[in-house]
C-alpha positions as CSV (number, residue, x, y, z in Angstrom):
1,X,37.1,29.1,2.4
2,X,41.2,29.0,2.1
3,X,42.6,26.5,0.3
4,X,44.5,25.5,3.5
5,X,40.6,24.9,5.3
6,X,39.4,22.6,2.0
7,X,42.7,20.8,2.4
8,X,41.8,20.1,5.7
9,X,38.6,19.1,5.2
10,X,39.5,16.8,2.6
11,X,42.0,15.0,4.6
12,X,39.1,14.4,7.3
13,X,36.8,12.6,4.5
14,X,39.7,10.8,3.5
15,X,40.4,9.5,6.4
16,X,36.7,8.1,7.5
17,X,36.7,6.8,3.7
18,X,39.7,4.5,4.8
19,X,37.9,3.5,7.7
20,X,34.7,2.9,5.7
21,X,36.5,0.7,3.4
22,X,38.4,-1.5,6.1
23,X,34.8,-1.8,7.8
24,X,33.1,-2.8,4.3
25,X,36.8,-5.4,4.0
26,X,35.8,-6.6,7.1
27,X,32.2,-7.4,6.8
28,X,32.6,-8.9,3.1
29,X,35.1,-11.3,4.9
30,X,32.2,-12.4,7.5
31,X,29.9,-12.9,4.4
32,X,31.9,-14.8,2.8
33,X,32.4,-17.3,5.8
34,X,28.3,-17.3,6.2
35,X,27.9,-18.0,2.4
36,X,30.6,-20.9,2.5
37,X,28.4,-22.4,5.7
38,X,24.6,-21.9,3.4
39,X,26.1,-23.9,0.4
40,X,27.2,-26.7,2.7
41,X,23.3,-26.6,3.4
42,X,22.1,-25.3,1.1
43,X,20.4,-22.2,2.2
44,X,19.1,-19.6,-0.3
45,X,21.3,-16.5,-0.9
46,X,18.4,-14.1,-1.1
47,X,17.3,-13.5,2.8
48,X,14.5,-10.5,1.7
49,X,13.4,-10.6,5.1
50,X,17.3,-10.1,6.4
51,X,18.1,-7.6,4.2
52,X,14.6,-5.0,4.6
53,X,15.4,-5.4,8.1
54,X,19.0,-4.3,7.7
55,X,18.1,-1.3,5.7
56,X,15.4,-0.3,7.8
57,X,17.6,-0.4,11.3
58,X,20.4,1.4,9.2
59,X,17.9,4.1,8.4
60,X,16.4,4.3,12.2
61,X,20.2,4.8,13.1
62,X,21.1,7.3,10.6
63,X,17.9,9.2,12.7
64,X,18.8,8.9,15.6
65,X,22.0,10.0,14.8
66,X,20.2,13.0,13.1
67,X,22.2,12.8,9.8
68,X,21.7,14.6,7.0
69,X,21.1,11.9,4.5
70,X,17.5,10.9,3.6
71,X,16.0,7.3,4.3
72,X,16.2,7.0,0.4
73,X,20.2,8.0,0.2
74,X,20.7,5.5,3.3
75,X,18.7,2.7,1.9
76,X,20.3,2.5,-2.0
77,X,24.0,2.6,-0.2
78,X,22.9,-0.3,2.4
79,X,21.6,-2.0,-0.6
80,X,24.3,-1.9,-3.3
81,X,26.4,-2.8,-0.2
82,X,24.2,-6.1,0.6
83,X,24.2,-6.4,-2.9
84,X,27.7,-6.6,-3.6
85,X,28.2,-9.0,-0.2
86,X,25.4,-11.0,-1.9
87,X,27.4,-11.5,-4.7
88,X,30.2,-13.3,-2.6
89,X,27.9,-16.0,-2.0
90,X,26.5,-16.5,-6.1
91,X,25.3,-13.5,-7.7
92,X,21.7,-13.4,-8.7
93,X,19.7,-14.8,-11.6
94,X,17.1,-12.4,-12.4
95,X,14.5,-12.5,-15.2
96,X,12.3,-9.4,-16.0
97,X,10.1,-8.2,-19.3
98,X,12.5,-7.1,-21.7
99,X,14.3,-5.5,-23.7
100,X,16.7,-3.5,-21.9
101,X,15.4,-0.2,-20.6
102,X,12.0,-1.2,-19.3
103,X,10.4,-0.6,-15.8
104,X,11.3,-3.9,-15.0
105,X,14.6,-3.5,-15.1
106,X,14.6,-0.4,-13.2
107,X,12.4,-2.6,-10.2
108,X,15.0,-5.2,-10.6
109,X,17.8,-3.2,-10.2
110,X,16.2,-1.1,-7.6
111,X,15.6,-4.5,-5.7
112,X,18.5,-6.2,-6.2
113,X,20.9,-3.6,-6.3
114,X,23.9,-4.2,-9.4
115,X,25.8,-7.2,-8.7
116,X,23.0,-9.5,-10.6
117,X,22.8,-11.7,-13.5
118,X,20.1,-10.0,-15.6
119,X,18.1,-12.2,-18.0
120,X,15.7,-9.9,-20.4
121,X,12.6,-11.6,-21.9
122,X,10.4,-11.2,-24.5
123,X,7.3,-11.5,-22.5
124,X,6.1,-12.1,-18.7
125,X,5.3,-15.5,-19.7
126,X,8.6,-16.2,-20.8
127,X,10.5,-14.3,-17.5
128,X,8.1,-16.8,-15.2
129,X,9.3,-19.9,-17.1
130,X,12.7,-19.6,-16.4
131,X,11.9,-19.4,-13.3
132,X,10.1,-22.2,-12.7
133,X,12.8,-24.0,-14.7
134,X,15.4,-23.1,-12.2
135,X,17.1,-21.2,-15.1
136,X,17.0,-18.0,-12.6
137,X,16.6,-17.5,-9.1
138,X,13.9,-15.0,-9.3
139,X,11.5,-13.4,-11.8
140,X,10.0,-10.0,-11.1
141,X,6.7,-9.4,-12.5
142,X,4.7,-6.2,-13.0
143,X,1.4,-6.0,-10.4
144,X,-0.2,-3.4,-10.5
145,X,-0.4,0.2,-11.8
146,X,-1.4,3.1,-9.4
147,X,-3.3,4.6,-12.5
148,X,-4.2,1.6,-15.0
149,X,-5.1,-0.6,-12.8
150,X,-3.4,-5.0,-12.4
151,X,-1.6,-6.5,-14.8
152,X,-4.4,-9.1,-15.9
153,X,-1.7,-11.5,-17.5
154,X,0.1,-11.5,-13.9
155,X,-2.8,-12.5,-12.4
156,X,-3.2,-14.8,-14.4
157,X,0.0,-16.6,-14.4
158,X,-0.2,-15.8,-10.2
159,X,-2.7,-18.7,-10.1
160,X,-1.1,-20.9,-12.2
161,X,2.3,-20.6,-11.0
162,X,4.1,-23.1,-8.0
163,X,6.7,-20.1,-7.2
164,X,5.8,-18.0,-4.4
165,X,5.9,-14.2,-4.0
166,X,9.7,-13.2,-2.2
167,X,9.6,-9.7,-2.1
168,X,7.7,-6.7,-3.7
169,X,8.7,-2.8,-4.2
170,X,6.7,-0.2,-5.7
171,X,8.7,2.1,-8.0
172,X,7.9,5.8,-9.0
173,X,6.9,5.7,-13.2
174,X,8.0,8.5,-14.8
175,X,7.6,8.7,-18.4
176,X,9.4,10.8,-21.2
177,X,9.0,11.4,-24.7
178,X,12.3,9.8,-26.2
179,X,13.7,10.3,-29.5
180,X,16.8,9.8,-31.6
181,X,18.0,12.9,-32.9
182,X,15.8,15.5,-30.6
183,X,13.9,17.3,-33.7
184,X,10.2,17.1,-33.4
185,X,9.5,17.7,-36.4
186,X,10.8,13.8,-37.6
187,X,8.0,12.5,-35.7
188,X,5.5,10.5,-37.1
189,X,4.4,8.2,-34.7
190,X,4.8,7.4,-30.9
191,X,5.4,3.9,-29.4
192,X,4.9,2.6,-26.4
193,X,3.8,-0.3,-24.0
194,X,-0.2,0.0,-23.9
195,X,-0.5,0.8,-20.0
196,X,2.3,3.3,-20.6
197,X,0.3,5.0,-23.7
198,X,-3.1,4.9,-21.0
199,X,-0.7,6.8,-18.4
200,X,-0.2,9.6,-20.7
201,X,-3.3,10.1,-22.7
202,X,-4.2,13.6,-21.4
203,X,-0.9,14.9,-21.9
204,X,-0.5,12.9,-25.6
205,X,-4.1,14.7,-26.2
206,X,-2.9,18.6,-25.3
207,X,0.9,18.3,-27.0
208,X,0.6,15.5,-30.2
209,X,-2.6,15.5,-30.7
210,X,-2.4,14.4,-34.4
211,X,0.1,11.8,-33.9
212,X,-0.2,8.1,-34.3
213,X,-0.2,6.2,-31.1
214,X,1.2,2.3,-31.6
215,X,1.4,-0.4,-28.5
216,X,4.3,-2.6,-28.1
217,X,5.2,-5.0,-26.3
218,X,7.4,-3.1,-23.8
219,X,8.7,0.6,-23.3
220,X,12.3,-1.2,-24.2
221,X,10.9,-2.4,-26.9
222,X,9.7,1.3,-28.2
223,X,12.8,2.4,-27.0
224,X,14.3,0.2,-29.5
225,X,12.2,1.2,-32.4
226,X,12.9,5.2,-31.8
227,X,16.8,4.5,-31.7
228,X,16.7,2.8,-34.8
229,X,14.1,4.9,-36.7
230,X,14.2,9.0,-36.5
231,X,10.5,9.1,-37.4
232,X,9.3,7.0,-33.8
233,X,9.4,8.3,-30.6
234,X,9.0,6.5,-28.1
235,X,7.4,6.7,-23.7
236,X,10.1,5.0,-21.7
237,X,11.8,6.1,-18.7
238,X,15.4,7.5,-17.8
239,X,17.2,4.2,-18.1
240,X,15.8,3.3,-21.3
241,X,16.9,7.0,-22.4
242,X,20.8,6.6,-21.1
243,X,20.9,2.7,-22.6
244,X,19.6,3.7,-26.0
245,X,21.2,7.2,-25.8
246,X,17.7,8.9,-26.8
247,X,17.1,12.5,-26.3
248,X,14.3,13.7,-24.1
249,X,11.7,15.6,-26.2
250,X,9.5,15.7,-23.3
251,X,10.5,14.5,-19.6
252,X,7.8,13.3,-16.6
253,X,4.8,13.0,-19.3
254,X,2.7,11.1,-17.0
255,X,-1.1,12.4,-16.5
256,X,-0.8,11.6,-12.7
257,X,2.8,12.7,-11.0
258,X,2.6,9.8,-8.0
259,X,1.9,7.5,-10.7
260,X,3.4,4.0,-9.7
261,X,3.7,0.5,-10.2
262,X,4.2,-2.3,-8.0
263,X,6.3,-5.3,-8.9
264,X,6.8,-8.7,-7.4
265,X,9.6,-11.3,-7.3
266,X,9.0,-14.9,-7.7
267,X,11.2,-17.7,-6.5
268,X,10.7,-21.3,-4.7
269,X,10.9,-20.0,-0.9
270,X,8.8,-18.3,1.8
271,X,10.5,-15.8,3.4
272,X,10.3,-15.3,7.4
273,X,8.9,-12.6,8.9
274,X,10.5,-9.0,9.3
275,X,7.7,-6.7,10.5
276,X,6.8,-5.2,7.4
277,X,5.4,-7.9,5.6
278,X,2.1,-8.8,3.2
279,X,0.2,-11.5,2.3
280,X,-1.2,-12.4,-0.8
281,X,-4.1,-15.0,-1.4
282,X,-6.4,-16.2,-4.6
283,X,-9.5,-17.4,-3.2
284,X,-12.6,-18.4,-4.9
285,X,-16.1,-19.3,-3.5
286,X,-18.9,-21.5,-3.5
287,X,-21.8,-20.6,-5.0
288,X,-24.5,-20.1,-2.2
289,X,-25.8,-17.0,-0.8
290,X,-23.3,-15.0,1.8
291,X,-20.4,-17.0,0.6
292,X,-18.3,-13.6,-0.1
293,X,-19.1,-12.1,3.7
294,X,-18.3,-15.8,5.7
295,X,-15.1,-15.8,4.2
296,X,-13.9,-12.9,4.5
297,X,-15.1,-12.3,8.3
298,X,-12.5,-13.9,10.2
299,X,-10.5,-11.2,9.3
300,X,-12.1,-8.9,10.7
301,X,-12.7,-11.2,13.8
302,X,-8.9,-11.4,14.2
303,X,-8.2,-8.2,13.8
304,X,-6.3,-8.5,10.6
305,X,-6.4,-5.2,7.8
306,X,-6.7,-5.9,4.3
307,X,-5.2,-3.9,1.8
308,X,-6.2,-5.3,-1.6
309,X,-9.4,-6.9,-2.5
310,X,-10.0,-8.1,-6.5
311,X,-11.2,-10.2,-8.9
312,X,-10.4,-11.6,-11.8
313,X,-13.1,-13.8,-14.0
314,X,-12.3,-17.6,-13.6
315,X,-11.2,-18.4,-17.2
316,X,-10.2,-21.6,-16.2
317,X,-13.7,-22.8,-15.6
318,X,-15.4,-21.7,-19.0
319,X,-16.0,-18.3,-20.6
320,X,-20.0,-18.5,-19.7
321,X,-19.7,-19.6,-16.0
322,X,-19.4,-15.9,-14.8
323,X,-17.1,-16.9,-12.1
324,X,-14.4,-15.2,-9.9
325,X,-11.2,-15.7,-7.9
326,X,-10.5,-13.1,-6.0
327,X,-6.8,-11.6,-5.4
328,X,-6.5,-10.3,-1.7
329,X,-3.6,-8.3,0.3
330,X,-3.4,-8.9,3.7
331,X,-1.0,-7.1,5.8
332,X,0.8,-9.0,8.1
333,X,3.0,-12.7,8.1
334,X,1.5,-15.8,7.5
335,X,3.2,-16.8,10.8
336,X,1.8,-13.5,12.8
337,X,-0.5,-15.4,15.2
338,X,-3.9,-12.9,14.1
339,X,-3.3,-14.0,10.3
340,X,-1.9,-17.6,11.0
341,X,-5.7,-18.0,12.9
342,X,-7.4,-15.9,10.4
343,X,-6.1,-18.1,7.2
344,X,-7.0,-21.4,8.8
345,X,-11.1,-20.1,9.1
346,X,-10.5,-19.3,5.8
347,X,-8.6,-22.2,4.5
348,X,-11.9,-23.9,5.6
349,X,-14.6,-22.1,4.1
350,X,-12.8,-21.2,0.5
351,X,-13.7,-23.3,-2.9
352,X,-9.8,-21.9,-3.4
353,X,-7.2,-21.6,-1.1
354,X,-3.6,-20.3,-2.6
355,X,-1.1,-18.9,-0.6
356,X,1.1,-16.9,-3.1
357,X,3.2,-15.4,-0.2
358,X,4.0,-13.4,2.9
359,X,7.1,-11.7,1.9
360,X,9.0,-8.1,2.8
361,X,7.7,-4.7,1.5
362,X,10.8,-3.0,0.3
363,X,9.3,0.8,1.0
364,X,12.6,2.6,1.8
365,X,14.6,2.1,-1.5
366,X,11.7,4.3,-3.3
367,X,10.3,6.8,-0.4
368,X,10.5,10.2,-1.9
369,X,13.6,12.0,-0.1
């Protein structure tokens, strides 16, 4: 290629970036006159529902068009764009586990996008409380591990909690062996959050086998520790590694390469429905034979597929009662007619009956390209 044939094609991408950025000028400008009319009524910022369903017809365009960019490259752009637009309105108040450089972060920001308020805490109790307080808009809470298994203290607070579920995304994990100055031979001991120490056991076992292995509170948290003390390293992930400005002894430690984890956001509204929604329940049930099959049968009846099906022993009601609520995904609205007639059967026939949400599925920001 001549340096005359670069030029030119230079002065082409130029010119559809300055027709990108009067396009982005001009949309900003309508959000900005929509955001003025939700305070007067006060309407919520955060539309999940609006903004999956802008994303995913962004990506079904791109297709059609038969671009070159993957639904992942599509879907982060649309979202920093709706995130920045968002921003017009009020920016986001998020809370999340902290410190800096956990998981949680990395859901939040891959959820949110960059132009939000971020408010680390010290424990998922803590992120929930603000919350509730109407300190933040939103708290995102770890699920669910592909390869540990729930989060029993989410569940827990799940129940307890008025907030409903918003949105959810599911987020690769991928683990590295972080350390402050890069010499292995420093290390004494390796840190990290229990579920994170779980995800890597095998490899732990085959490379530091006679290493000390201490939970914490949070892969930030044993980020932390290793940046301040050559002998720890610490399991975290990529943005723990740039924040703390660790070196990677070891990258993508993880025993199980599609390891995940799923995370959900928690505010005071019900999203409507987009088409790629979820349901979540806790139900419980009275104690008489068949209880478990009559309440769950009206799903099949109405023809409605469930994805998750748990329990969790009912604390609440005494250590020695050996009782269960049970934590079921359901996919679907709560306003699709099938689950709307569905949930009212078993609205009926459950001791419990929570609704913690029909909300968006947020699948295209963390699709594999």
């Amino acid at each position: 290629m001549t340096p005359e044939q670069l030029k030119g094609y230079r002065d082409r991408i130029d010119a559809l970036d300055d027709q990108l950025i009067r396009l982005l000028a001009e949309r900003a400008g309508i959000v900005q006159e929509v955001g003025q009319n939700k305070q007067k009524v006060g309407a919520a910022a955060f539309r999940p529902e609006r903004e999956v369903a802008i994303i995913e017809r962004m990506c079904e365009a791109n297709r059609a068009l038969k671009g070159p960019l993957p639904d992942q490259s599509i879907a982060a752009i649309w979202l920093e764009i709706i995130s920045g637009c968002r921003a017009l309105e009020r920016e986001m108040r998020v809370s999340y586990l902290g410190p800096a450089g956990t998981f949680s972060e990395q859901a939040v920001r891959t959820l949110f996008g960059h132009r939000v308020e971020m408010h680390p805490c010290a424990t998922l109790d803590e992120a929930l409380a603000m919350a509730e307080k109407g300190s933040v808009d939103v708290a995102v809470l770890p699920v669910e591990n592909s390869t540990e298994g729930t989060v029993g203290r989410t569940l827990d607070l799940l129940l307890q909690t008025p907030l409903k579920i918003s949105a959810e995304i599911s987020i690769p994990i991928h683990h590295f062996l972080l350390h402050k100055t890069g010499e292995a031979k420093e290390v004494r001991q390796i840190v990290a959050h229990a579920q994170a120490l779980a995800q890597c056991q095998q490899w732990l076992d085959a490379h530091w086998p006679g290493i000390t292995r201490v939970p914490v509170s949070s892969n930030g948290q044993a980020a932390q520790m290793a940046a301040n003390d050559p002998s720890v390293a610490a399991i975290a992930g990529q943005v723990a590694a740039d924040h703390y400005q660790l070196k990677a002894l070891a990258e993508r430690i993880e025993d199980d390469p599609s390891n995940r984890t799923r995370f959900a956001a928690l505010g005071d509204f019900l999203p409507d429905g987009c088409g790629t929604d979820q349901t979540s329940l806790i139900l419980s049930v009275p104690d008489r034979a068949g209880a478990m099959l009559s309440l769950i049968e009206p799903l099949a009846r109405h023809g409605v597929s469930m994805k998750r099906f748990e329990s969790r022993p009912a604390r609440q009601l005494g250590a020695g009662k050996w009782e269960y609520f049970f934590y079921v995904d359901l996919v679907g609205h709560r306003s699709d007619t099938k689950v709307a007639a569905a949930l009212d059967e078993i609205r009926e026939r459950a001791g419990l009956f929570k609704l913690l949400g029909s909300y968006p599925l947020f699948d295209k920001l963390t699709d594999q390209p």
